[in-house]
Structure formats: C-alpha cells, structure tokens
C-alpha positions as CSV (number, residue, x, y, z in Angstrom):
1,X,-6.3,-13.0,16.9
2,X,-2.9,-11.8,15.3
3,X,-2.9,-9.2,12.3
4,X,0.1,-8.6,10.2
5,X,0.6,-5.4,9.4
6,X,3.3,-4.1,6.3
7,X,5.1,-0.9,6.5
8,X,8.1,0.6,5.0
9,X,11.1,0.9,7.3
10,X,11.9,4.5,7.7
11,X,11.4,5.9,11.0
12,X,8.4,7.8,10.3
13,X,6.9,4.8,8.6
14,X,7.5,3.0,11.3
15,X,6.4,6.1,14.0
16,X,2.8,6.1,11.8
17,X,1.9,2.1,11.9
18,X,2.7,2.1,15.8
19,X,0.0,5.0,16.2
20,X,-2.0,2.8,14.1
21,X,-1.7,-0.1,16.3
22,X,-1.5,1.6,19.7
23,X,-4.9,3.0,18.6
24,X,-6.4,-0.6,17.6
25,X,-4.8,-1.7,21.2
26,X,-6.4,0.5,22.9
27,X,-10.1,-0.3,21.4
28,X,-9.2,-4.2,21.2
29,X,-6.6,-5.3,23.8
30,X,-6.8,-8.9,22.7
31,X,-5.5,-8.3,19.2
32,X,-1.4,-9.1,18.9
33,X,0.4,-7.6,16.3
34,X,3.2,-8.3,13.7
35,X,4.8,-5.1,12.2
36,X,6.6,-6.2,8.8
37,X,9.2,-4.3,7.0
38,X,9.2,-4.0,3.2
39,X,11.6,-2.3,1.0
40,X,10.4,-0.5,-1.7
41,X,11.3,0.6,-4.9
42,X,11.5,4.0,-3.7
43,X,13.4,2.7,-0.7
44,X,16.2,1.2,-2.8
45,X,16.5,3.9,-5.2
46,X,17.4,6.9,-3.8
47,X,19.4,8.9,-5.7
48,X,17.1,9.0,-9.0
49,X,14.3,12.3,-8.9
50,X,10.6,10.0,-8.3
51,X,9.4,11.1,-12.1
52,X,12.4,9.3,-13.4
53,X,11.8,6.0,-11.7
54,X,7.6,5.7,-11.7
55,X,4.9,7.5,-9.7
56,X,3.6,7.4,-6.8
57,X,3.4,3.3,-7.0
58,X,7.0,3.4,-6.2
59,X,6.3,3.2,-2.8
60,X,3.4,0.6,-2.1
61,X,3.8,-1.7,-5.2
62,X,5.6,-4.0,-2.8
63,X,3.7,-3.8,0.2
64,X,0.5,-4.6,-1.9
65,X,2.1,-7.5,-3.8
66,X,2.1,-8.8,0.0
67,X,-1.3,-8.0,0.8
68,X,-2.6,-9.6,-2.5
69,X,-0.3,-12.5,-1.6
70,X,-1.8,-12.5,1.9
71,X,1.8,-12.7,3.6
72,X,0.2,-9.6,5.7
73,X,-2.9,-8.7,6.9
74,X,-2.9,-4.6,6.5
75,X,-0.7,-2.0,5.2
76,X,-0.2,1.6,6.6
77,X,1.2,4.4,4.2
78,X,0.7,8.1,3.9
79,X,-2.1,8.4,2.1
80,X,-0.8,11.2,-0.3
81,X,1.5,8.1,-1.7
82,X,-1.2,6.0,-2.7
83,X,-1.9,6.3,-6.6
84,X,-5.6,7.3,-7.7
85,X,-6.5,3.8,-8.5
86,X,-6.1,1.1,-6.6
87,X,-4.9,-3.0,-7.5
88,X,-8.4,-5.0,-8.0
89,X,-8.9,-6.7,-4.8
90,X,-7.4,-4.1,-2.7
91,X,-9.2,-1.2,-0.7
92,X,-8.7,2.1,2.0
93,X,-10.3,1.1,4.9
94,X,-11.0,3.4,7.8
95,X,-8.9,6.3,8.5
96,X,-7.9,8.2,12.1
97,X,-7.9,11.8,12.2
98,X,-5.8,13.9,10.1
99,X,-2.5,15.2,11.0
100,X,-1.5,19.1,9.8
101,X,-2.2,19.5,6.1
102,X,0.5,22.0,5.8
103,X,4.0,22.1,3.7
104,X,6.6,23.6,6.2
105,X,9.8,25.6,5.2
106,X,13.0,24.4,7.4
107,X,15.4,27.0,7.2
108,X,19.2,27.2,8.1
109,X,20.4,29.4,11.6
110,X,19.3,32.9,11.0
111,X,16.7,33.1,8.4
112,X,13.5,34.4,10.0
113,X,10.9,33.5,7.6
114,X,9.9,32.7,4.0
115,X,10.5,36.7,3.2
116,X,13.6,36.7,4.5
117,X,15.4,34.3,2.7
118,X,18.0,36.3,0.5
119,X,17.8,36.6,-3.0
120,X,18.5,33.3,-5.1
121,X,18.4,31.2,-1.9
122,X,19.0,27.5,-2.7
123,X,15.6,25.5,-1.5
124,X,15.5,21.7,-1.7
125,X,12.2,20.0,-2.6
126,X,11.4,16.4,-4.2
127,X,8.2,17.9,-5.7
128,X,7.0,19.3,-8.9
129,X,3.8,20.9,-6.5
130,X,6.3,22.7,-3.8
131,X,8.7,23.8,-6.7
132,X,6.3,25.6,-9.3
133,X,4.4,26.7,-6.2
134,X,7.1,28.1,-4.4
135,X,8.7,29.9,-7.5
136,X,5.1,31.6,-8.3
137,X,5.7,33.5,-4.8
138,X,9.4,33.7,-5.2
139,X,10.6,33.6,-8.7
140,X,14.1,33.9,-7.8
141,X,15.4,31.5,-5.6
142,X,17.0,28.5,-7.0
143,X,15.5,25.0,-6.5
144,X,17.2,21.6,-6.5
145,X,16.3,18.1,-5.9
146,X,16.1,16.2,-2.9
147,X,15.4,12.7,-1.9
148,X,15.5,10.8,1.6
149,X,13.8,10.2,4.8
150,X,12.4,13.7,6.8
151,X,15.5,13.3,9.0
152,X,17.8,12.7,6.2
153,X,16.4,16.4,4.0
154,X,16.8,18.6,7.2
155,X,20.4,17.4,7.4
156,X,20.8,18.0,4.2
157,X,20.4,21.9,5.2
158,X,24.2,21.6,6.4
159,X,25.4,19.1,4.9
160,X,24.7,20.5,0.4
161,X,24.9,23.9,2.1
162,X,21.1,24.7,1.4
163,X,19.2,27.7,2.8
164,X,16.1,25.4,3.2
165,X,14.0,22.5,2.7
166,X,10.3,22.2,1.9
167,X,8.4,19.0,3.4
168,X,5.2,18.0,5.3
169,X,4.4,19.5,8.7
170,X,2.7,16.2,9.3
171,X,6.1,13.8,9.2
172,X,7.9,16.5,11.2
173,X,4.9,16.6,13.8
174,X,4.6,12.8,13.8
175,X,8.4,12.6,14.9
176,X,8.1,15.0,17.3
177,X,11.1,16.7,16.1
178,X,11.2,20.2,17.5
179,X,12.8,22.5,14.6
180,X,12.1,25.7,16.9
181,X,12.2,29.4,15.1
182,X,13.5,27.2,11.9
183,X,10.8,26.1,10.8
184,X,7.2,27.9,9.3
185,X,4.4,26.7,8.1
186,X,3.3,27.8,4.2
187,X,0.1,29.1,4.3
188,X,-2.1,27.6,1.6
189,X,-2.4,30.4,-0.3
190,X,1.2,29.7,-0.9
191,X,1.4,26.4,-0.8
192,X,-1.4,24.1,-1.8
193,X,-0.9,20.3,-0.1
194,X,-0.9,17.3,-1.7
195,X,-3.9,15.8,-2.1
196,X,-4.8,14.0,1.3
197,X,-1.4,15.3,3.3
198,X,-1.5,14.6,6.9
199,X,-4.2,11.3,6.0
200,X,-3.0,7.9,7.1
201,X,-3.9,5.2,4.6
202,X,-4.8,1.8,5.8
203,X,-4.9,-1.0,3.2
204,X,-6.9,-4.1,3.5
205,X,-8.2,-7.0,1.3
206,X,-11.4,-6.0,-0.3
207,X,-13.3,-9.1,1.5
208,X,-11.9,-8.9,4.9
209,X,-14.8,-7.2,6.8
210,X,-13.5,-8.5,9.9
211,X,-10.7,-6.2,9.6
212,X,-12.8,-3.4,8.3
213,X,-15.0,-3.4,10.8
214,X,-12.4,-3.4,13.6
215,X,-10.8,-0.6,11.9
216,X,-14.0,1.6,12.0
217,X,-13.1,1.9,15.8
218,X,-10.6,4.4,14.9
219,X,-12.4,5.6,12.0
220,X,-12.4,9.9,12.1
221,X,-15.6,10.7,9.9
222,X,-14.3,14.4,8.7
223,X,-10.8,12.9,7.8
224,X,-12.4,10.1,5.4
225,X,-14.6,13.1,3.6
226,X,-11.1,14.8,3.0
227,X,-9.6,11.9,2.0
228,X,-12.7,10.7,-0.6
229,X,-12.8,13.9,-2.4
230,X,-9.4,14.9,-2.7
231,X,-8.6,11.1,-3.9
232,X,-10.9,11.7,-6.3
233,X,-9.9,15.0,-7.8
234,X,-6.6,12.8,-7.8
235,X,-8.4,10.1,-9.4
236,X,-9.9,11.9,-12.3
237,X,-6.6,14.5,-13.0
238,X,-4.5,10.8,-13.4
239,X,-2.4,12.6,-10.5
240,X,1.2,11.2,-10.1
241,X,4.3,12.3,-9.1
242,X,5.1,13.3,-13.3
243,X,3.0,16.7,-12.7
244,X,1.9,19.1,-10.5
245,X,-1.1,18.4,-8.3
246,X,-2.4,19.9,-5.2
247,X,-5.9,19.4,-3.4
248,X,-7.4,20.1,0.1
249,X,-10.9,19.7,1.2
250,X,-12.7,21.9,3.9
251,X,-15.7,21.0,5.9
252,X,-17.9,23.8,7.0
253,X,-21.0,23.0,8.9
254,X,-22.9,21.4,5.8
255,X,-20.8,22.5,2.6
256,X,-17.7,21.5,1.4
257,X,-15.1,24.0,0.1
258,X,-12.4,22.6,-2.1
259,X,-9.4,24.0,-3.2
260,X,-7.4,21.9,-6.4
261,X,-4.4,23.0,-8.2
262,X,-3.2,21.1,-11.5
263,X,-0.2,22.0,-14.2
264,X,1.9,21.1,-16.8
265,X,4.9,19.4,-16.9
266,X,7.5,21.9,-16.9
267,X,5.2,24.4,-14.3
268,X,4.3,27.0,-17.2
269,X,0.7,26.4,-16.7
270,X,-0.4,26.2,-13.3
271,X,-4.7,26.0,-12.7
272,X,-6.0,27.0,-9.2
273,X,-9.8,26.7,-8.8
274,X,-12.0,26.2,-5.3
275,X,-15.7,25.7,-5.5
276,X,-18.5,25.0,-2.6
277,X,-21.0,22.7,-2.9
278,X,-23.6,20.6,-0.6
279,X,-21.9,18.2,1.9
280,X,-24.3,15.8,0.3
281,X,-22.4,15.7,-2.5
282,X,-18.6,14.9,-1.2
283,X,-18.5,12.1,-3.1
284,X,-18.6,14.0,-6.2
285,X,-16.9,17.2,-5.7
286,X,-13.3,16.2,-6.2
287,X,-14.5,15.1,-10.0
288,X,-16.6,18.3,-11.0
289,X,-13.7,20.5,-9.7
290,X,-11.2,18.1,-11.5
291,X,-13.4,18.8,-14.6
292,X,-12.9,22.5,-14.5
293,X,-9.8,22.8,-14.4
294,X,-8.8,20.1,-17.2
295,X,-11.4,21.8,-19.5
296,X,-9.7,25.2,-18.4
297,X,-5.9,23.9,-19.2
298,X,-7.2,22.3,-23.0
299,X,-8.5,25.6,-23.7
C-alpha cells in the first residue's frame, strides 16, 4: 500500500508531515510513502500582508485542489491555517497530540523579557491577533509587518533591525531550534492563541475510511476535543486572517473551559469571554461562546 501525502515546502511543513509519517510507520510498517510538494498562494506571494491577498485559504487552496483531484492521498497543514469551512468532499481526520499552544516573543541580544523591551521597541508580527493583543499590554511599542518561514522572521531580528518577533512556540519547538534566554513564552493572559495552535491538521477525502481508520492509530483524543470546539468558535465568528480571532480550549477532568477573543478590523474593539460547560457538550461550546461575544460586539 502506498499513500501520497501533500505538504507545502517550507522546512517546518516539511518537519510536521515527516512526524506524521514516522508515526503512521511506526503503527503500520508496510505502508510506503510519497511526500509531495505544493506551492501555495501564500508560498508565492510573500511580500503582500495575508488580509491583502485572501484568508487563511491561501495556504491549502492548492493542496486541496490535489486532494479533490486525487493526485494525493492526504494533506498535512497546521491546523490554525485551515479556514472554518471546509471544500464539500473534504474532511479532518484524526489528529496526534498537540504541540505548545503558546505565542513566543524572540528577542534581539540583551533584552531579558517582554518588560524589558525599551519604550517604542519595534516588534514584527503577520497577525492582526498578536498585534492588537500585544499593544493592549504594551501600547507603545511600534508594530510592523512580517511575512516568511519561522527561520526567515527570526533573521529578520538582524537583518530590519527589529527588537523582536512574535510567532508560535509550536514551529520553533517542532524545528528544534534552540533560541536560549531569547526567547519567552506569552502567557495567555497576554496572548490568546490562535484557534487550534500547536494542532496538526490531516486532510482526507470524505469517503476514504481506509485512510481514516489507519489514521485513528495516531489519533490523541484530548487534542481532537481542542481542535472541534475551537474550530467551531472559528466556524461560527467566520474567522479569517481579515480580523482578530483567538480561541483555546481546556480540558479539566469532565468540563471544558474555553477562552475566545474576537475584534474589529482596526483592533478598537477587542471581546474576551471564557465560559465552562459539561464535557458532554464540546461539540457545542465553541458556538454558544461564539454567540456571546458577537451579540456583545453588535451591542
């Protein structure tokens, strides 16, 4: 049996669909694989901010033409990429366990925390959710764009003279890059995630329950409760890259507590609600928090 499986060609693209593999190898030593690299839109376009070009879409649109096409078998992506709704004939199959869930603050030599950074410090961030977050606990530093791989941003330090990037602990962890006393992870307080941060997304065709079913071998039952309500708070708030949106999903013993964050445009209205409810009832949380808040900001 041989699966084709689609990835974009960065290095930590790359780094997350051989985990994926490695892990199906190690349940199911008879499979062979095919790793396929697809450019994307967001691939070929880098110098353009991601609202200016599309949403999230920009990203997978390419990889899923494939696997509608069937010229692969499975796609892998970061699951905070994927858009709310899916192509008909597409689904997320199983997921392995979640990866930090934290933003992380890279700093340049000599800056000792987030505190620290002098007054007006120049941080870099791709992100509507890091920048409107990050200014409501420091108003006066001065944010600017960023595009590019994880690699690419931290050189990026030195090379446009920054005092620091914001991006995902979970890429930096994934690459094993060791950043040392640069680098500090925002507490979520500060710094809500991205809805599903840290979640590998697996993409399959909608009929193939072989597939699914050998994909429920690495299947990490806690990360797929994450991943279904924060999708769905996503879902419901029509989340894309053209506003703010933040979301992360705690599960405590029987009860689920879940923290979303939604805002305008511009960042002049920012909503932060959590609320706990039953375990049982994960698969409706992320809308009846969603709810709240969008009620809250028409008000």
């Amino acid at each position: 049996m041989k699966i084709v499986v689609g990835t974009r060609g960065s290095n930590l693209a790359l780094t997350q669909t051989n985990m994926v593999v490695n892990m199906i190898k190690n349940k199911f030593p008879y499979i062979d694989f095919e790793i396929k690299v697809i450019k994307t839109k967001g691939d070929i376009i880098q110098n353009v901010a991601i609202d200016k070009i599309g949403g999230k879409e920009i990203f997978i649109k390419e990889i899923e033409k494939e696997l509608l096409d069937g010229t692969i078998d499975m796609a892998v992506h970061s699951m905070k990429d994927m858009p709310g709704e899916l192509p008909e004939g597409l689904k997320l199959s199983h997921s392995p366990a979640r990866e930090d869930y934290r933003d992380v603050l890279i700093v340049r030599e000599g800056i000792e925390s987030l505190e620290a950074l002098p007054k007006g410090a120049k941080i870099a961030t791709g992100s509507k959710r890091r920048k409107y977050q990050i200014l409501r606990h420091r108003p006066d530093l001065e944010i600017v764009p960023i595009r590019g791989n994880v690699e690419t941003r931290i050189s990026k330090i030195e090379t446009e003279n920054l005092d620091g990037v914001i991006i995902a602990a979970a890429g930096v962890n994934r690459l094993g890059l060791d950043l040392g006393k640069r680098m500090f992870h925002l507490d979520k307080s500060i710094m809500l995630p991205s809805p599903t941060q840290g979640i590998l997304a697996i993409e399959i065709h909608d009929n193939n329950k072989k597939l699914d079913e050998i994909l429920k071998a690495i299947s990490h039952r806690e990360t797929e409760i994450q991943g279904t309500i924060e999708r769905a708070f996503l879902s419901r708030v029509g989340g894309s890259c053209k506003v703010p949106v933040g979301a992360y999903a705690q599960v405590v013993e029987d009860k689920i507590i879940l923290e979303g964050l939604l805002g305008s445009d511009d960042g002049e209205v920012l909503i932060r609600k959590s609320i706990t409810e039953s375990i049982d009832r994960y698969e409706e949380v992320g809308y009846i928090l969603a709810d709240i808040i969008m009620k809250e900001m028409a008000i």
